[in-house]
mmCIF file of the N, C-alpha and C atoms, coordinates in Angstrom:
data_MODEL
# 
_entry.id   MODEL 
# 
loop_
_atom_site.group_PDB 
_atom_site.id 
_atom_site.type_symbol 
_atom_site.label_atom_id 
_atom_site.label_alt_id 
_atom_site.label_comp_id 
_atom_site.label_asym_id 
_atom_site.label_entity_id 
_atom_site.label_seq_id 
_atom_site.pdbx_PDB_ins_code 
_atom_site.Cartn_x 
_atom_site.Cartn_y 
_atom_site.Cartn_z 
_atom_site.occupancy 
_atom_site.B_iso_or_equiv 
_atom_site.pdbx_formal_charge 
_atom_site.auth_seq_id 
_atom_site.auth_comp_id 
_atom_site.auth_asym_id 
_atom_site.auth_atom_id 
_atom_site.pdbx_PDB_model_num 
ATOM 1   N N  . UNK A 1 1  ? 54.993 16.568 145.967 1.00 0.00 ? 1  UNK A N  1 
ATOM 2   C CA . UNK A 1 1  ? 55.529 17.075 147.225 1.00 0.00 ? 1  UNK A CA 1 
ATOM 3   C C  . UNK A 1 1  ? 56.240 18.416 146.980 1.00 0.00 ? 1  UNK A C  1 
ATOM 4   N N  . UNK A 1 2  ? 56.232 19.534 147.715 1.00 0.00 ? 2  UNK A N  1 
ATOM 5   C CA . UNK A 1 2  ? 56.577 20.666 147.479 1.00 0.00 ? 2  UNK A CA 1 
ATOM 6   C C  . UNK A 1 2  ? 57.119 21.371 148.962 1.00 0.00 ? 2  UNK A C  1 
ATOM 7   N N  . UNK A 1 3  ? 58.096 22.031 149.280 1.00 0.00 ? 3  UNK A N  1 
ATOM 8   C CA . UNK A 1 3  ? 59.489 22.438 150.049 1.00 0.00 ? 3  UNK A CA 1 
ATOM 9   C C  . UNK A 1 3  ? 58.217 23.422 150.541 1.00 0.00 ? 3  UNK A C  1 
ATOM 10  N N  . UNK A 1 4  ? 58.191 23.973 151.870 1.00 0.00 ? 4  UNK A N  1 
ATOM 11  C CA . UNK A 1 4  ? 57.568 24.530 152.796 1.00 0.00 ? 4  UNK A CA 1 
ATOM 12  C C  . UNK A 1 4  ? 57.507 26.035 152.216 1.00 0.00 ? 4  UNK A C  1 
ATOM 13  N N  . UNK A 1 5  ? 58.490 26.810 151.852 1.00 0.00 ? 5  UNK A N  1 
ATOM 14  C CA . UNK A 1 5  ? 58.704 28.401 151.034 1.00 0.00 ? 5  UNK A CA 1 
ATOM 15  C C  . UNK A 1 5  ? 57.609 28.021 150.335 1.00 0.00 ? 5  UNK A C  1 
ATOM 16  N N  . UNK A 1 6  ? 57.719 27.136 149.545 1.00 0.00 ? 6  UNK A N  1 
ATOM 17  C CA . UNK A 1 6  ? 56.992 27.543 148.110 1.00 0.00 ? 6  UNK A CA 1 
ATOM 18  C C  . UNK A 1 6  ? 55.681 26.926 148.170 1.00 0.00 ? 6  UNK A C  1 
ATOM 19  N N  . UNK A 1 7  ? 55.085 26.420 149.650 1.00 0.00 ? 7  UNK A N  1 
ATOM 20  C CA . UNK A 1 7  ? 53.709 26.321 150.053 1.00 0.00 ? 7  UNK A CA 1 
ATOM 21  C C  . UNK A 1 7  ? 52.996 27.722 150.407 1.00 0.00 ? 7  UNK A C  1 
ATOM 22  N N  . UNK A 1 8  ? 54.252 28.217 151.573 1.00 0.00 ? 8  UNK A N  1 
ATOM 23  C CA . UNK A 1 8  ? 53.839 29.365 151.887 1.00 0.00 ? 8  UNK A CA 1 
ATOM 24  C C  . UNK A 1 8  ? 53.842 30.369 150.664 1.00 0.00 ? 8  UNK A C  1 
ATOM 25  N N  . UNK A 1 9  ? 54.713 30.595 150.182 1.00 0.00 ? 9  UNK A N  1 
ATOM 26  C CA . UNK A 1 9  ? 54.706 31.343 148.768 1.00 0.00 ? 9  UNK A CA 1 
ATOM 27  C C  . UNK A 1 9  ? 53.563 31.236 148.034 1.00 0.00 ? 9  UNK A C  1 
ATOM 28  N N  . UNK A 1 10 ? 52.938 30.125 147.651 1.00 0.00 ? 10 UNK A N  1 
ATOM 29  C CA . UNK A 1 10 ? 51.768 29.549 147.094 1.00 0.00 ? 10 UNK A CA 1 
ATOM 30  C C  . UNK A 1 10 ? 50.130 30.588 147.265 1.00 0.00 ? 10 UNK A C  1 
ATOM 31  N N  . UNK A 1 11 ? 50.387 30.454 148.760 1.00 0.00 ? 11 UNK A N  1 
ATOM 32  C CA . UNK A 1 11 ? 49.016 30.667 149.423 1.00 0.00 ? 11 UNK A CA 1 
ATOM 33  C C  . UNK A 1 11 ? 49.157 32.641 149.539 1.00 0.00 ? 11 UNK A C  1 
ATOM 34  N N  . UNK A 1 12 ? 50.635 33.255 149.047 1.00 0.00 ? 12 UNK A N  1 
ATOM 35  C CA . UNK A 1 12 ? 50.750 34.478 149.259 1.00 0.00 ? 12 UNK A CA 1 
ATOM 36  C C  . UNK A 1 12 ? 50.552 35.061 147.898 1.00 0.00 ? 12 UNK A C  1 
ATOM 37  N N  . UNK A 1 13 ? 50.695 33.869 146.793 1.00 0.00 ? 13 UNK A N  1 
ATOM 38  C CA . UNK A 1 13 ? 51.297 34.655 145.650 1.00 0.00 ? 13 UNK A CA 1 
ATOM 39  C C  . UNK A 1 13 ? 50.555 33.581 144.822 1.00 0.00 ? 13 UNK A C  1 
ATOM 40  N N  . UNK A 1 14 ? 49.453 33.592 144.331 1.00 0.00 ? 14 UNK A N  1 
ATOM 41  C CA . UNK A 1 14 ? 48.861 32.447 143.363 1.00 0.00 ? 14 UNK A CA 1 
ATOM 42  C C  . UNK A 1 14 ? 49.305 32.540 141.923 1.00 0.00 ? 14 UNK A C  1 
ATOM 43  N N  . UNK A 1 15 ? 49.813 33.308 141.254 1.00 0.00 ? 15 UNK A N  1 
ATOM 44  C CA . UNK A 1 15 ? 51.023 33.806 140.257 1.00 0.00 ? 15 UNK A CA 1 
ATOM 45  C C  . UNK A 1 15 ? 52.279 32.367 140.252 1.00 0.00 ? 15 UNK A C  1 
ATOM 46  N N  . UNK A 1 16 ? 52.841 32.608 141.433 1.00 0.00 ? 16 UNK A N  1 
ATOM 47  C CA . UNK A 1 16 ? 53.727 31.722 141.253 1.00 0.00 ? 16 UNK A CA 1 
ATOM 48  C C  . UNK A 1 16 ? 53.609 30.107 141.573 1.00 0.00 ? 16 UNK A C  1 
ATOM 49  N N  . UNK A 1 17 ? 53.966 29.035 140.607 1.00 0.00 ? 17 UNK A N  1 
ATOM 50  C CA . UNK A 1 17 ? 54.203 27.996 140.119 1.00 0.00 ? 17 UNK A CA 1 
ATOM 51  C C  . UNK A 1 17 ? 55.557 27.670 140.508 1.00 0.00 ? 17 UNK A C  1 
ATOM 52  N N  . UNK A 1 18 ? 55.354 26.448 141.439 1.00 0.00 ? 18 UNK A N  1 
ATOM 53  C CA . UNK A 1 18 ? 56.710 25.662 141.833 1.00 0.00 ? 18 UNK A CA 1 
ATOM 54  C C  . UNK A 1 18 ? 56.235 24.304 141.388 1.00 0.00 ? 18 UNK A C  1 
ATOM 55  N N  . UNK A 1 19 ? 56.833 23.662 140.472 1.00 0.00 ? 19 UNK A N  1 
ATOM 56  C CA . UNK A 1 19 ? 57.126 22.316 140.786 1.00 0.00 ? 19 UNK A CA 1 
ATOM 57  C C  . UNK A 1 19 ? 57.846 21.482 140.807 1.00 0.00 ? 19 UNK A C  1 
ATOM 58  N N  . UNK A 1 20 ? 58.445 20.667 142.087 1.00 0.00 ? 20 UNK A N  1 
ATOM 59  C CA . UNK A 1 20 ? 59.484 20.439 142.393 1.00 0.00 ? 20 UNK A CA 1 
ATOM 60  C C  . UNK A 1 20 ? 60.080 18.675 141.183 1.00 0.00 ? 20 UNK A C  1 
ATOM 61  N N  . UNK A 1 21 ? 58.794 18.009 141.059 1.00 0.00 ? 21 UNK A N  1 
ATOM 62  C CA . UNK A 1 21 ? 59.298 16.789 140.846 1.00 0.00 ? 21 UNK A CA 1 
ATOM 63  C C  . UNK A 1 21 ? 59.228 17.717 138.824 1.00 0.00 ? 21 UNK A C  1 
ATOM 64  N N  . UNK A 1 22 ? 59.137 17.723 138.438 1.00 0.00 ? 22 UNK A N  1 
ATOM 65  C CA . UNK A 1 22 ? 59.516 18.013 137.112 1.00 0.00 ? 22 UNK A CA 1 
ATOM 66  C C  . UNK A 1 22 ? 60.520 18.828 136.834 1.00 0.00 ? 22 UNK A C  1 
ATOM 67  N N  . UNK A 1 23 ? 60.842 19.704 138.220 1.00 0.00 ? 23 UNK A N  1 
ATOM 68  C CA . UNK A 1 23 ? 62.183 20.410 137.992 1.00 0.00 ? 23 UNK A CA 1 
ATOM 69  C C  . UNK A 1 23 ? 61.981 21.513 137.473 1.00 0.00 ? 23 UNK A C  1 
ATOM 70  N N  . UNK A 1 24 ? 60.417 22.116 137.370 1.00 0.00 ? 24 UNK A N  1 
ATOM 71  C CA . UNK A 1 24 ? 60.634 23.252 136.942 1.00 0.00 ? 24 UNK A CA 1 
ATOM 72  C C  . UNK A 1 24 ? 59.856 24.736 137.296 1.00 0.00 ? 24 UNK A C  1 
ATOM 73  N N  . UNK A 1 25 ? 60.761 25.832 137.412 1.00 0.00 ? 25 UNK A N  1 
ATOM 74  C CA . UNK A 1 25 ? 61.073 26.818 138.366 1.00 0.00 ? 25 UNK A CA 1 
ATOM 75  C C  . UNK A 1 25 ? 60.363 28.010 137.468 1.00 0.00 ? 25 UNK A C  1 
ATOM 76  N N  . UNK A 1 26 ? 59.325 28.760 137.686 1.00 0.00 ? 26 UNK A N  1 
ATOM 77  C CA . UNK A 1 26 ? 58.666 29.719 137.273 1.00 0.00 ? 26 UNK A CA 1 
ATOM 78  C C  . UNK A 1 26 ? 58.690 31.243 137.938 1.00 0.00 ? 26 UNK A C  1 
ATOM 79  N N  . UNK A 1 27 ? 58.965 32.049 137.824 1.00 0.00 ? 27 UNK A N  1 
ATOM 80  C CA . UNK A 1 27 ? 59.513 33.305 138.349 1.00 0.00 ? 27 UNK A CA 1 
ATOM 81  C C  . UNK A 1 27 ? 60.700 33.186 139.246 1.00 0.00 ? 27 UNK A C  1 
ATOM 82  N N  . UNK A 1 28 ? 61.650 33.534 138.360 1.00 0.00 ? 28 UNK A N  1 
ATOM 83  C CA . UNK A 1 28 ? 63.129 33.507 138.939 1.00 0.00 ? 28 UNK A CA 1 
ATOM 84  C C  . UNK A 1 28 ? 63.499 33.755 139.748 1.00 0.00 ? 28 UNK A C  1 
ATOM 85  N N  . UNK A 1 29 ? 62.206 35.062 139.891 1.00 0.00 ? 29 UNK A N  1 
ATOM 86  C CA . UNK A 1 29 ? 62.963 36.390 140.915 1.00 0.00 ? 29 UNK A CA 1 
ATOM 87  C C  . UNK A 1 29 ? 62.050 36.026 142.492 1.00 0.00 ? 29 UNK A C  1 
ATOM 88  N N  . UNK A 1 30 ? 61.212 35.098 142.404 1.00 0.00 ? 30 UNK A N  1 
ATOM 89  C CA . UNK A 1 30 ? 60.961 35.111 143.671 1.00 0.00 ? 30 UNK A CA 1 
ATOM 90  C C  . UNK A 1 30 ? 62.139 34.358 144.832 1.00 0.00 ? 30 UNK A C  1 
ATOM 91  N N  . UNK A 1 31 ? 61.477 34.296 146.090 1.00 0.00 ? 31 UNK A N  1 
ATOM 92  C CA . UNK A 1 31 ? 62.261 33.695 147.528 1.00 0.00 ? 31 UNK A CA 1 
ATOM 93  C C  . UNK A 1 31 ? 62.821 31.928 147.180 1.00 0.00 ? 31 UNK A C  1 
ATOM 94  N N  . UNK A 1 32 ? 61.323 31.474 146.232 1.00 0.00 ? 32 UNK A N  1 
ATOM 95  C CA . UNK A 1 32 ? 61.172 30.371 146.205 1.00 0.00 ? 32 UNK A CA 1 
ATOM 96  C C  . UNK A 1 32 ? 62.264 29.965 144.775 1.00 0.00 ? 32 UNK A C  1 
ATOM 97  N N  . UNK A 1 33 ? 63.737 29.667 144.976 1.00 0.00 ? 33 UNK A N  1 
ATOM 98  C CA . UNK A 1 33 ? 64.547 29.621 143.836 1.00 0.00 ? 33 UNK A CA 1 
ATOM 99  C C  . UNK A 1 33 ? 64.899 28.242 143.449 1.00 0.00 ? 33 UNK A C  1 
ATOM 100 N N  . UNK A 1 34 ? 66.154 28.056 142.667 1.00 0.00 ? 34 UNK A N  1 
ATOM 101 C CA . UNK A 1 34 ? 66.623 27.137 142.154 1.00 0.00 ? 34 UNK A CA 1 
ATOM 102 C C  . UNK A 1 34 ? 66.970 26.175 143.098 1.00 0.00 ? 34 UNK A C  1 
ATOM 103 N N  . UNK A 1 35 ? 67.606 27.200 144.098 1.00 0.00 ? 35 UNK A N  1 
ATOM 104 C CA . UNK A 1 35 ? 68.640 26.855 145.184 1.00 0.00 ? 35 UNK A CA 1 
ATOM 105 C C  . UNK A 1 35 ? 67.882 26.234 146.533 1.00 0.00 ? 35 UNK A C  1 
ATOM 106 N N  . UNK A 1 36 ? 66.407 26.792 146.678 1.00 0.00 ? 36 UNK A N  1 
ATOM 107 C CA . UNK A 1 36 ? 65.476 26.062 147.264 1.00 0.00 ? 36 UNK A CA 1 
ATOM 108 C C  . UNK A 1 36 ? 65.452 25.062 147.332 1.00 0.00 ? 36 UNK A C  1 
ATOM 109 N N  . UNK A 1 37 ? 64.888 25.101 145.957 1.00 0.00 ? 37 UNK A N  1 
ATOM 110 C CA . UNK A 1 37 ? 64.692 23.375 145.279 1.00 0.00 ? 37 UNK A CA 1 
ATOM 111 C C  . UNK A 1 37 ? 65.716 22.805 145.604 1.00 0.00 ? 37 UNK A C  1 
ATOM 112 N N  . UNK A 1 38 ? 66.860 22.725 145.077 1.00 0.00 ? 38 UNK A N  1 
ATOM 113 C CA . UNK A 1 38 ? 68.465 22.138 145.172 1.00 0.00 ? 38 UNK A CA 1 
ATOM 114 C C  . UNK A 1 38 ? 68.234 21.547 146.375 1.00 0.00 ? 38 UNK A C  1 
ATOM 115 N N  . UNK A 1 39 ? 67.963 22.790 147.668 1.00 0.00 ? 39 UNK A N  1 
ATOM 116 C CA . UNK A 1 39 ? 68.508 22.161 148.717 1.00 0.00 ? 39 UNK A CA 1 
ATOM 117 C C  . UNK A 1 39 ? 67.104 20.788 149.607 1.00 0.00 ? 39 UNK A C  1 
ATOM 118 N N  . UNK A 1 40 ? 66.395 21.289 148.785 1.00 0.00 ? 40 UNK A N  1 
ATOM 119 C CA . UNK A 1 40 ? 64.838 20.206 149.100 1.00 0.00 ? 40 UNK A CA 1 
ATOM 120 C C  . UNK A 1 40 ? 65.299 18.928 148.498 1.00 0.00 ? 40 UNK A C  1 
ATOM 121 N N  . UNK A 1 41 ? 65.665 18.728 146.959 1.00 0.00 ? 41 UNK A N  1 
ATOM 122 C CA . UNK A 1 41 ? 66.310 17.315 146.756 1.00 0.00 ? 41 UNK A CA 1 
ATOM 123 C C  . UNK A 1 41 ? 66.919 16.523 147.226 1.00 0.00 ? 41 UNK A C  1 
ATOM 124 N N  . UNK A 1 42 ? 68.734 17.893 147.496 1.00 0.00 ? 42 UNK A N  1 
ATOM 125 C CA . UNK A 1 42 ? 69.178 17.160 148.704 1.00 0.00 ? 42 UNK A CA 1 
ATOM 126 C C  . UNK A 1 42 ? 68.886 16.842 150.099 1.00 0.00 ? 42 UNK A C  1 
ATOM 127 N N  . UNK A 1 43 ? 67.788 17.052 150.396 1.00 0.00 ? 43 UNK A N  1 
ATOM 128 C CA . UNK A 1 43 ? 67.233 16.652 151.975 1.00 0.00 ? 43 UNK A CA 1 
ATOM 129 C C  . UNK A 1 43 ? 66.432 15.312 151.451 1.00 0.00 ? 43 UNK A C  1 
ATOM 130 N N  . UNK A 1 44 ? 65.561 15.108 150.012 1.00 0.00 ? 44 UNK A N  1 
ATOM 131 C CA . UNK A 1 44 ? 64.874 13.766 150.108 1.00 0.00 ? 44 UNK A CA 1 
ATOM 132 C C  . UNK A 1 44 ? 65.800 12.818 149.574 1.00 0.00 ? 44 UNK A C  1 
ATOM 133 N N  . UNK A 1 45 ? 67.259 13.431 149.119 1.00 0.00 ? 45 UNK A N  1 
ATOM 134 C CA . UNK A 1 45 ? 67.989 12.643 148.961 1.00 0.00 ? 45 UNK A CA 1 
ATOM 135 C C  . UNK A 1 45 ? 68.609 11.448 150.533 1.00 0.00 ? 45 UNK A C  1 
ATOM 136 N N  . UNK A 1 46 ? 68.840 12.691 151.120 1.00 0.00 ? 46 UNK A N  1 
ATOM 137 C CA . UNK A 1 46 ? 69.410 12.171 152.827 1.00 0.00 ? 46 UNK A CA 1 
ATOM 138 C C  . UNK A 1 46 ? 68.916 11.581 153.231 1.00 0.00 ? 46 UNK A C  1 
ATOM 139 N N  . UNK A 1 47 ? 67.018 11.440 153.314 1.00 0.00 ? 47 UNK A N  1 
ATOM 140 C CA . UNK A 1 47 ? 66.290 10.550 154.043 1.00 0.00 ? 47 UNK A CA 1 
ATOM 141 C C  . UNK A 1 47 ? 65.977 9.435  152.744 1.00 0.00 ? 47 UNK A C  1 
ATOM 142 N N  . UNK A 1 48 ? 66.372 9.631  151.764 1.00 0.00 ? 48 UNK A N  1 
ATOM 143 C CA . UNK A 1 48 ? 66.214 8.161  151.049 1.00 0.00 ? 48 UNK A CA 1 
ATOM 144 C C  . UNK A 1 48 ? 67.529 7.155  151.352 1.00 0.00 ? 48 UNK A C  1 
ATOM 145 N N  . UNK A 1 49 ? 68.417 8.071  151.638 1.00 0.00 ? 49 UNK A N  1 
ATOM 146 C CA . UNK A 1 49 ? 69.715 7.057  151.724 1.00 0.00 ? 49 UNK A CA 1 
ATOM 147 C C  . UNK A 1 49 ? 69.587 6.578  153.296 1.00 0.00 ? 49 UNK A C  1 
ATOM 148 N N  . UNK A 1 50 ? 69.028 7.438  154.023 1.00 0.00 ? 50 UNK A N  1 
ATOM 149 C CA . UNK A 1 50 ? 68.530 6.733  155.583 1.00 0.00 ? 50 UNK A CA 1 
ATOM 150 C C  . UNK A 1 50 ? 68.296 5.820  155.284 1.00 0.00 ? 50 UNK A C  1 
ATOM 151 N N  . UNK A 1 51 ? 66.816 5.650  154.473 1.00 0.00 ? 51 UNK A N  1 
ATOM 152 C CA . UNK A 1 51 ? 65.727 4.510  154.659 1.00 0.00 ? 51 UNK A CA 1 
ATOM 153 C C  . UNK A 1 51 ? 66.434 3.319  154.006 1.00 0.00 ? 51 UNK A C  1 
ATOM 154 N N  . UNK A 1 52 ? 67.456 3.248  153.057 1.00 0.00 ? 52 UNK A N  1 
ATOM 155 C CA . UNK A 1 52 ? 67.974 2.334  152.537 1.00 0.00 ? 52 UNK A CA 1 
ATOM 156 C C  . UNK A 1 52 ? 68.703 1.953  153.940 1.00 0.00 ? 52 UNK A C  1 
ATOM 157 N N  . UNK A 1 53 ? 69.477 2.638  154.478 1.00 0.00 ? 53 UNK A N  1 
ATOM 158 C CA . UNK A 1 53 ? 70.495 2.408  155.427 1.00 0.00 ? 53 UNK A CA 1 
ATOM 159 C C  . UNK A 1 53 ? 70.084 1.374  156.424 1.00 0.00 ? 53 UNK A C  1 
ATOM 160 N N  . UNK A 1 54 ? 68.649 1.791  156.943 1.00 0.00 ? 54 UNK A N  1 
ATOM 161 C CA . UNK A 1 54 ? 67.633 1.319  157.716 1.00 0.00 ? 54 UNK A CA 1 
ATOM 162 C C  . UNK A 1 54 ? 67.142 -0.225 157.525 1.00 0.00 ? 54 UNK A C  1 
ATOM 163 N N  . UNK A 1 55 ? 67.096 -0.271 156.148 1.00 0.00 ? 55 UNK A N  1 
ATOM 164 C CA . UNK A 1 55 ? 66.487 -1.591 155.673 1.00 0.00 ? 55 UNK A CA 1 
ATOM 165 C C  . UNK A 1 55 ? 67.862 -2.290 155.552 1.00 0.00 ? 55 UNK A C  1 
# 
């Protein structure tokens, strides 16, 4: 699963390599950053603690 930037990024820039579940971040300097990622975890973090909440 991969954060929407770094789809679009993907299809603009075939150079750059995101992958989110191994954690690891290939050209520093692009849009698609650390902090991306960061904030993509913490969002499947939020809806995992939903779905627990839920059940």
């Amino acid at each position: 699963m991969e954060c929407e930037n770094c789809k679009k990024l993907q299809k603009e820039n075939n150079v750059l390599r995101y992958d989110v579940m191994a954690g690891a971040v290939e050209n520093f300097d692009d849009i698609c950053s650390l902090k991306t990622q960061l904030e993509w975890k913490e969002d499947q973090i939020k809806k995992l603690r939903a779905q627990s909440v839920a059940q």
